[in-house]
C-alpha atoms as one frame of an Amber mdcrd trajectory, in Angstrom:
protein
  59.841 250.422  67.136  56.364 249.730  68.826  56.328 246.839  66.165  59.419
 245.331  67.705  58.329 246.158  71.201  54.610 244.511  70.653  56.204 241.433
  69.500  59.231 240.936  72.383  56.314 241.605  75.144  54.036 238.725  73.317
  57.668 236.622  72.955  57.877 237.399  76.728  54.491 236.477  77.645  54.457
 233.167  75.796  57.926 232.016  77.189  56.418 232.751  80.849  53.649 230.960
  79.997  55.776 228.104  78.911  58.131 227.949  81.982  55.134 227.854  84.732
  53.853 225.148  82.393  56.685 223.112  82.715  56.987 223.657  86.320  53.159
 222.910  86.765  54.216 219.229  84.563  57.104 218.957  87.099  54.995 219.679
  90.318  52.571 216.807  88.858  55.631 214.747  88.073  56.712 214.783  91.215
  53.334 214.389  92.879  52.744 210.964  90.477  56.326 209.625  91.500  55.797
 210.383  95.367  52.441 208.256  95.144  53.872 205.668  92.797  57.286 205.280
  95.616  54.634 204.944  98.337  52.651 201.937  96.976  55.612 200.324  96.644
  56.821 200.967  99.854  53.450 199.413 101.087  53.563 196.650  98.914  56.979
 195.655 100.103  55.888 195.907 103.747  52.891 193.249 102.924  54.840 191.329
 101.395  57.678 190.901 103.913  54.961 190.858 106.955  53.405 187.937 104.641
  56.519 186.111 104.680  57.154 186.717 108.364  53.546 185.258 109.110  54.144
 182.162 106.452  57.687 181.379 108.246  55.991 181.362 111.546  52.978 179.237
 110.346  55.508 176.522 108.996  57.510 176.734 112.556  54.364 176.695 114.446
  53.207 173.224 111.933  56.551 171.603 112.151  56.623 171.614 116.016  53.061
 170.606 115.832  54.056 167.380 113.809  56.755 166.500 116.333  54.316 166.166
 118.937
């Protein structure tokens, strides 16, 4: 009996271990992804402020060259 009830509380112990593990690699996961969404976020707002300042360049030239 104490042979049996050694082994479940190590069998116990090591599937604990195991499931904060995997929360820990989902926490991180989850942390990467959040970063990773925000760049691109950012990099989309450059980019359409970019094209907002190139369109207004080329309106600001072709009225320029009509005078």
């Amino acid at each position: 009996m104490k042979a049996q009830e050694f082994l479940n509380n190590r069998a116990d112990h090591h599937i604990r271990f195991l499931f904060k593990f995997s929360l820990a690699m989902l926490e991180d996961l989850k942390n990467t992804h959040e970063i990773n969404f925000n760049k691109l976020k950012i990099e989309e707002i450059v980019a359409v402020l970019a094209s907002n300042i190139d369109n207004k360049i080329k309106h600001v030239q072709s009225h320029n060259s009509f005078s």
